[in-house]
N, CA, C and O atoms as a DFTB+ gen file, in Angstrom:
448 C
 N C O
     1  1      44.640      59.510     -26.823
     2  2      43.732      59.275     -25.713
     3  2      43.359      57.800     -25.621
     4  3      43.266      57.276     -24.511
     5  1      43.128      57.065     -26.806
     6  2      43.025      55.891     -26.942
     7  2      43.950      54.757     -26.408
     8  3      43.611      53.626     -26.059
     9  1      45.369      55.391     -26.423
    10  2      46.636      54.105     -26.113
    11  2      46.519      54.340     -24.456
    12  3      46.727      53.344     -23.764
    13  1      46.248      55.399     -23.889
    14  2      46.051      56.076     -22.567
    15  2      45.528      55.074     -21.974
    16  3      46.048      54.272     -21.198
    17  1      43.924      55.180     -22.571
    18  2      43.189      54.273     -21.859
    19  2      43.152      52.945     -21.532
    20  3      42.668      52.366     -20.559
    21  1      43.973      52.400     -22.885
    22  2      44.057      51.123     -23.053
    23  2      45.525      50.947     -22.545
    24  3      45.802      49.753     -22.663
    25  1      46.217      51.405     -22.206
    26  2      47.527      51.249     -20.942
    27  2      47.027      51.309     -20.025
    28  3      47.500      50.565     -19.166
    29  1      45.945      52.078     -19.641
    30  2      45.427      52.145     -17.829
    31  2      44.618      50.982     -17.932
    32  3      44.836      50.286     -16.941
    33  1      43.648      50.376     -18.807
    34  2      43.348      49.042     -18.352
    35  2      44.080      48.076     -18.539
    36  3      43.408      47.223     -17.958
    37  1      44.795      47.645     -18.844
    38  2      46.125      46.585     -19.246
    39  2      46.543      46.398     -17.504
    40  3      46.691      45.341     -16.892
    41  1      46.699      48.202     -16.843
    42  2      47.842      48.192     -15.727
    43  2      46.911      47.579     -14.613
    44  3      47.354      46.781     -13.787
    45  1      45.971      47.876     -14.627
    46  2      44.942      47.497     -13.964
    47  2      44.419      46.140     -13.998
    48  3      43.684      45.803     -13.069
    49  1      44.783      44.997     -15.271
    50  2      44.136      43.909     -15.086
    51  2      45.560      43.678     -14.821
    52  3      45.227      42.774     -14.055
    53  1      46.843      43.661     -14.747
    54  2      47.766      43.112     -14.363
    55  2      47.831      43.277     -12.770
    56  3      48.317      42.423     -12.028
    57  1      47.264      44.514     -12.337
    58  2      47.426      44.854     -10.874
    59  2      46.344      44.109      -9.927
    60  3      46.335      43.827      -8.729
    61  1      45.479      43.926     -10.946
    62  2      44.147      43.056     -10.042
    63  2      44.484      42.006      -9.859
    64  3      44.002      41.500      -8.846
    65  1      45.646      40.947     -10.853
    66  2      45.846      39.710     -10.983
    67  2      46.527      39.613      -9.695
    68  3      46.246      38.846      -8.774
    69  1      47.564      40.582      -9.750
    70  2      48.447      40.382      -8.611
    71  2      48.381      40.590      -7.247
    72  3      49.333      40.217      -6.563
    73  1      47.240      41.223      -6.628
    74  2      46.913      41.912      -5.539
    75  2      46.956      40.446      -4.333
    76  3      46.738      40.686      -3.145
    77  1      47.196      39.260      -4.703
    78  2      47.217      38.040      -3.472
    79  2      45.767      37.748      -2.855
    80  3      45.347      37.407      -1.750
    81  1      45.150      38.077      -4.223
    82  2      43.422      38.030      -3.426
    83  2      43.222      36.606      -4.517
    84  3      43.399      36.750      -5.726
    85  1      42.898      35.468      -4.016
    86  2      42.401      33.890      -4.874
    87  2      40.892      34.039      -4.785
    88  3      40.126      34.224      -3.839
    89  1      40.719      33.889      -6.152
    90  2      38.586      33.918      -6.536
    91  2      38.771      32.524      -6.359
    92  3      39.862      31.955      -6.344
    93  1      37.827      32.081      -6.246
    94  2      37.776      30.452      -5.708
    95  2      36.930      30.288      -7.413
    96  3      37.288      29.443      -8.233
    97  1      36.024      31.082      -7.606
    98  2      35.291      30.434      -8.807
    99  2      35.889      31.100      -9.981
   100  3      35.222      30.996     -11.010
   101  1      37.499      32.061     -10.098
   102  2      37.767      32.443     -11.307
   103  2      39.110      31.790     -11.257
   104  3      39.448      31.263     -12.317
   105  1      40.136      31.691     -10.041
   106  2      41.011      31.241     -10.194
   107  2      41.311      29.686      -9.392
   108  3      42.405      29.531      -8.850
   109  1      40.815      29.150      -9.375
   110  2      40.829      27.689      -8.301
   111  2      40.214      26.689      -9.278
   112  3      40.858      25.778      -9.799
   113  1      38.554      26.997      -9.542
   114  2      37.568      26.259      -9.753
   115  2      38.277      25.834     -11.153
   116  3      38.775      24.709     -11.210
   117  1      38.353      26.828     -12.462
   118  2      38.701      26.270     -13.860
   119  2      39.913      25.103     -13.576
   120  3      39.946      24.137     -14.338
   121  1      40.682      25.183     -12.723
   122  2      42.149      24.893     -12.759
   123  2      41.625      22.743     -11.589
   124  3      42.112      21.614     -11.642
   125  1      40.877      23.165     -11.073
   126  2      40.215      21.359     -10.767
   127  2      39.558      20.775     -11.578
   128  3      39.772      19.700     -12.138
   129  1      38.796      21.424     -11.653
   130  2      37.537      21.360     -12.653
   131  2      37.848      20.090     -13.521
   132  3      37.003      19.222     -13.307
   133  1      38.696      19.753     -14.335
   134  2      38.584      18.570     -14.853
   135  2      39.709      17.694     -14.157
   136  3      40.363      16.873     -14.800
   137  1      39.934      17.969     -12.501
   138  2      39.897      16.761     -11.548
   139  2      38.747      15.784     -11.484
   140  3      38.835      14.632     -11.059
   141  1      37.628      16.382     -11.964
   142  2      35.701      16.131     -11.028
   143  2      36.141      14.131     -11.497
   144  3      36.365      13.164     -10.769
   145  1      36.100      14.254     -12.691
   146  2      35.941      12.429     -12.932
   147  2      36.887      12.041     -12.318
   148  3      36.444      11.138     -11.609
   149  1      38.301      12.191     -12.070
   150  2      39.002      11.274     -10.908
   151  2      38.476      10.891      -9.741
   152  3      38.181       9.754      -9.372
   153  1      38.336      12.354      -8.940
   154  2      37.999      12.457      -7.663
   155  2      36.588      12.061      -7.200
   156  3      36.230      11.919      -6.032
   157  1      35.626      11.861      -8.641
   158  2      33.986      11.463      -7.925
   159  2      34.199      10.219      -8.630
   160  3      33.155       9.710      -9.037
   161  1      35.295       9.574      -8.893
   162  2      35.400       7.821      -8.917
   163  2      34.975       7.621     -10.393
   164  3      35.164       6.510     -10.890
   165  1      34.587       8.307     -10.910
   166  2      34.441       8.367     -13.113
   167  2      35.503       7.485     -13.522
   168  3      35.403       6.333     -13.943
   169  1      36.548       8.193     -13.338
   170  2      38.015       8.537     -14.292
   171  2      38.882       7.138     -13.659
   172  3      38.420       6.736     -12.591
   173  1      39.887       6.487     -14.115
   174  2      40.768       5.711     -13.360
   175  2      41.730       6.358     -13.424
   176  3      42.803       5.873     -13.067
   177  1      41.640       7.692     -13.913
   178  2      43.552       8.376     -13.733
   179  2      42.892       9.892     -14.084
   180  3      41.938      10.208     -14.796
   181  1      43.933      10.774     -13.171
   182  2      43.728      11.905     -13.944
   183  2      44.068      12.737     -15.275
   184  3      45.067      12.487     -15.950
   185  1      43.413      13.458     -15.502
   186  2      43.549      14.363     -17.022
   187  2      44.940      15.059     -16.447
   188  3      45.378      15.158     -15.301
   189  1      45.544      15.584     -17.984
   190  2      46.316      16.283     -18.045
   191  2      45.981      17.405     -17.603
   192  3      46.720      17.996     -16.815
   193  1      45.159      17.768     -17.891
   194  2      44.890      19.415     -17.619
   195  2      44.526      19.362     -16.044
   196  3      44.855      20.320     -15.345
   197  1      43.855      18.259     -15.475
   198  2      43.896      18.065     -13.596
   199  2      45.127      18.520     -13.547
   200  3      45.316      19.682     -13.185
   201  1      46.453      17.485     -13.988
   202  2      47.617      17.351     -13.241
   203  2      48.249      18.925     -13.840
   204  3      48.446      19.815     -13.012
   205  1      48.346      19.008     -14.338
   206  2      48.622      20.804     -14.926
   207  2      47.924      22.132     -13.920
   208  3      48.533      23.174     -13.677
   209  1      47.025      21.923     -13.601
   210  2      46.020      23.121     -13.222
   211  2      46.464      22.348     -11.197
   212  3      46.992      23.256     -10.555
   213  1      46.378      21.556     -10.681
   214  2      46.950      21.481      -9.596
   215  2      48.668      21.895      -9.582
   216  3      49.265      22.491      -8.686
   217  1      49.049      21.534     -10.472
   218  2      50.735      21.663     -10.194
   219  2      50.970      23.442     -10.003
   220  3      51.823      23.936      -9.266
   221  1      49.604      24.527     -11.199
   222  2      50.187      25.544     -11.012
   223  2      49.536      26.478      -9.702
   224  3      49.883      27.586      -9.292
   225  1      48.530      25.622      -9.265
   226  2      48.122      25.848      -8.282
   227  2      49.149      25.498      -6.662
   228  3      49.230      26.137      -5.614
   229  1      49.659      24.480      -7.020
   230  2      50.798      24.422      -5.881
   231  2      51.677      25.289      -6.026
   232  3      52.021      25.846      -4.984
   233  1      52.305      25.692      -7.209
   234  2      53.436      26.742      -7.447
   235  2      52.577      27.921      -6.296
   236  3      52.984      28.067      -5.143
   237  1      51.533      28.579      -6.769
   238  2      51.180      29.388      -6.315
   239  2      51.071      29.247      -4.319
   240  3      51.254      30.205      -3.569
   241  1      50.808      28.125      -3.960
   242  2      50.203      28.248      -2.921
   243  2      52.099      27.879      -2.394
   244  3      52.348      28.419      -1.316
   245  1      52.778      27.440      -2.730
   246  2      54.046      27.625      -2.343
   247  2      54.330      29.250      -1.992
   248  3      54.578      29.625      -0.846
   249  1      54.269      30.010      -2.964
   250  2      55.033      31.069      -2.933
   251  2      54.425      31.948      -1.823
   252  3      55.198      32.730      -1.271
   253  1      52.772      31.912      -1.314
   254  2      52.410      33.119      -0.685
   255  2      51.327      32.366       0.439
   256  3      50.243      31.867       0.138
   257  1      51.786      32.415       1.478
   258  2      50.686      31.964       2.438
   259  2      49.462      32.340       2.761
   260  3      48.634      31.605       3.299
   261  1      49.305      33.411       2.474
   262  2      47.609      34.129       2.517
   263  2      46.825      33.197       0.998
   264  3      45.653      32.819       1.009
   265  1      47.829      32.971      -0.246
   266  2      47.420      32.644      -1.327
   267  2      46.853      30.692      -1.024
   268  3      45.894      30.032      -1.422
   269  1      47.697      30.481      -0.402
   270  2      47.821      28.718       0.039
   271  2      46.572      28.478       0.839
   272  3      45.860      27.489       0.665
   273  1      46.224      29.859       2.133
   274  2      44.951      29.722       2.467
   275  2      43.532      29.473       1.519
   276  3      42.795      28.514       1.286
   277  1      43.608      31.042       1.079
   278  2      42.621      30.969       0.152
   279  2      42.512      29.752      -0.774
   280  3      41.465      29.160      -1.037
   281  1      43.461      29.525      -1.128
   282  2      43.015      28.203      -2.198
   283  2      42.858      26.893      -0.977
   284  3      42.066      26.135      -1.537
   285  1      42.995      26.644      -0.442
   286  2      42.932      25.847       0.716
   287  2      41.346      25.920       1.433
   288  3      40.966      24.821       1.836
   289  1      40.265      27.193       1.669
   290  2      39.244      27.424       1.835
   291  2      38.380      27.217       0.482
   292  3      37.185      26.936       0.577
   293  1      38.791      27.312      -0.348
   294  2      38.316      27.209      -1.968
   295  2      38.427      25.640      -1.896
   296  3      37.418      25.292      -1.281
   297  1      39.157      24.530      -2.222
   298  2      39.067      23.172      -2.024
   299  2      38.161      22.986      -0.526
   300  3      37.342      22.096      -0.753
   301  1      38.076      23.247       0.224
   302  2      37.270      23.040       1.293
   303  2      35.499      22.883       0.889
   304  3      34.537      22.126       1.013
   305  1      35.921      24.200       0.330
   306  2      34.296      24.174       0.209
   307  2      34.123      23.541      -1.145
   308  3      32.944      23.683      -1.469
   309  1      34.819      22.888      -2.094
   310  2      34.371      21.878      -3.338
   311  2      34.311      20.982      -2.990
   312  3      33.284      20.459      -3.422
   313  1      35.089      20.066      -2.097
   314  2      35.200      19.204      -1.724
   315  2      33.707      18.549      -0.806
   316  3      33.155      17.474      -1.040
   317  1      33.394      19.348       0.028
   318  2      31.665      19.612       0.891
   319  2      30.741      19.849      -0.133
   320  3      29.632      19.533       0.298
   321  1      30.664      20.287      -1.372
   322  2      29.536      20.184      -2.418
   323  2      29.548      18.747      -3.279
   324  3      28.526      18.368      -3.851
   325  1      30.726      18.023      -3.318
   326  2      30.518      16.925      -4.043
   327  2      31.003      15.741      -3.124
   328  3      31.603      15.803      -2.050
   329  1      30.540      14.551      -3.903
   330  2      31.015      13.319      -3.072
   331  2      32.112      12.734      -3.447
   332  3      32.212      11.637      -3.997
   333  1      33.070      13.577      -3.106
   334  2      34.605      13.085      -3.337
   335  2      35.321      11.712      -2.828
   336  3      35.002      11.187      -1.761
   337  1      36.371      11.153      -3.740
   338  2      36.637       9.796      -3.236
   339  2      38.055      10.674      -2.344
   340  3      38.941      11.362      -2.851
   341  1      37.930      10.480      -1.530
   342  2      39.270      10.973      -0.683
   343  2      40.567       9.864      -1.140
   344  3      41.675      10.266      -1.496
   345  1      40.267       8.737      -1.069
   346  2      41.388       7.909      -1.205
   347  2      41.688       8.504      -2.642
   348  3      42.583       9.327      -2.833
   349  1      41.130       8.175      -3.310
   350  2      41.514       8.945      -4.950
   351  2      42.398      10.767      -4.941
   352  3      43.406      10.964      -5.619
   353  1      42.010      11.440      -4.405
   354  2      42.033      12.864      -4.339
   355  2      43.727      12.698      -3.710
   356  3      44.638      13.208      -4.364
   357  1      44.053      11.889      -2.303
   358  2      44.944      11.669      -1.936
   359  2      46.431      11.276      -2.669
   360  3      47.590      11.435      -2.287
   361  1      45.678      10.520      -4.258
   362  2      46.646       9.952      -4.798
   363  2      47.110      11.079      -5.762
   364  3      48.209      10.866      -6.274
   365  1      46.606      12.022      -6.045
   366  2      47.093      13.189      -7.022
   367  2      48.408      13.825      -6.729
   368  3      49.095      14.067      -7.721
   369  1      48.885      14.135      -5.591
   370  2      50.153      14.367      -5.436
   371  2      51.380      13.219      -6.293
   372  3      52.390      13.315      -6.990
   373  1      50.629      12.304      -5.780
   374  2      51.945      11.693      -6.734
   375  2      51.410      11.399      -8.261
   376  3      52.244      11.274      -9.157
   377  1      50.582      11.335      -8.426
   378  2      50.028      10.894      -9.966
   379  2      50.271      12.116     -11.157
   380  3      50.517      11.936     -12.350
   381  1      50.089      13.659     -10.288
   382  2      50.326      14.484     -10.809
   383  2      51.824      15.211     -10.661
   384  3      52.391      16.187     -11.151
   385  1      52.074      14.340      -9.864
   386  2      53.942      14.970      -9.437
   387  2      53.904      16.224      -9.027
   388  3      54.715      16.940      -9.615
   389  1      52.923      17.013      -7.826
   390  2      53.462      18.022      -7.479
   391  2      53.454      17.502      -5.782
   392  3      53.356      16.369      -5.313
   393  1      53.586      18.715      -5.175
   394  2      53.688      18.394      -3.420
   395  2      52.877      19.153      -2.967
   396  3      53.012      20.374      -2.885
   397  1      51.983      18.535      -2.639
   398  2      50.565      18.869      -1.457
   399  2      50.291      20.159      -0.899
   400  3      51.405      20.227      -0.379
   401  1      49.802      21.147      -0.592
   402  2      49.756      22.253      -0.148
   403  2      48.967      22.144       1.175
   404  3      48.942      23.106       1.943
   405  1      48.401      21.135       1.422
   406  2      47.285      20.867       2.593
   407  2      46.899      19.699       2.431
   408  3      47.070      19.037       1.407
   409  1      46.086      19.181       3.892
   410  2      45.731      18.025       3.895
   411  2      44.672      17.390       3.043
   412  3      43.492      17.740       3.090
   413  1      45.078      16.561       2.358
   414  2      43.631      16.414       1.774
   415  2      42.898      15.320       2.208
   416  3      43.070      14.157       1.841
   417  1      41.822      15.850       3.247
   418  2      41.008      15.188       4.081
   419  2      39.616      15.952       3.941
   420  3      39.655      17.037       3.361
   421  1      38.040      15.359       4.552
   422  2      37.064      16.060       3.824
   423  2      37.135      17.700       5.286
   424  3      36.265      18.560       5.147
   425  1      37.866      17.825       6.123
   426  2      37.592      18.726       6.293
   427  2      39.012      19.369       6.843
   428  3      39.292      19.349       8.041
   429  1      39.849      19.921       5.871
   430  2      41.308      20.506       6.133
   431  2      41.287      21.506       6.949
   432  3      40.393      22.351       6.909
   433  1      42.518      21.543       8.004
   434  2      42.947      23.114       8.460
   435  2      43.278      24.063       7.406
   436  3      44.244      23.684       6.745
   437  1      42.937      24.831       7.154
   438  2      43.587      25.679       5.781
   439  2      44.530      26.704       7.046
   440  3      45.615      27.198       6.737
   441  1      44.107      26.838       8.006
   442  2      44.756      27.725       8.932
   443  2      46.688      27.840       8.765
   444  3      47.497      28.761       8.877
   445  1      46.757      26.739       8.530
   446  2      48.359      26.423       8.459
   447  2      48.766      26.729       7.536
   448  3      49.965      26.567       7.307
């Protein structure tokens, strides 16, 4: 009864992961999160773990367009809570070597 249960929650946190639904504060937020000193002008370069946690965030927003939104409305609204250097934020595509998923301007279409 025990392996039962613990196979039905296993199937279940694998099925929740996958359902194409983006938490902005479980799956977005950890993965910028130590962008903050680049992008609020701290840092003169970004962290590894910035350029890591955007790159797998582009993988993702590549593969599924409802997913590219959501994370796209998720940067929207971080971006409007802090005083981001846009020119800085702009330079992460190439600093971090991935390719852009949206504009990064203080107020993006995520629509696209």
């Amino acid at each position: 009864m025990g392996k039962i249960l613990l196979t039905l929650f296993a199937l279940a946190l694998i099925f929740g992961q996958t359902n194409g639904v983006i938490q902005c504060g479980t799956d977005v937020l950890p993965k910028v999160k130590p962008c903050g000193g680049f992008v609020l002008g701290q840092d003169a370069k970004p962290t590894q773990d910035c350029c890591v946690g955007l790159q797998d965030l582009a993988k993702i927003a590549a593969a599924s367009q409802s997913d590219r939104k959501d994370i796209c409305i998720c940067f929207k609204a971080l971006m409007k809570a802090g005083q981001v250097n846009f020119e800085k934020a702009k330079q992460l595509p190439h600093l971090c070597n991935f390719t852009s998923f949206m504009p990064i301007t203080p107020n993006p279409d995520c629509s696209k």
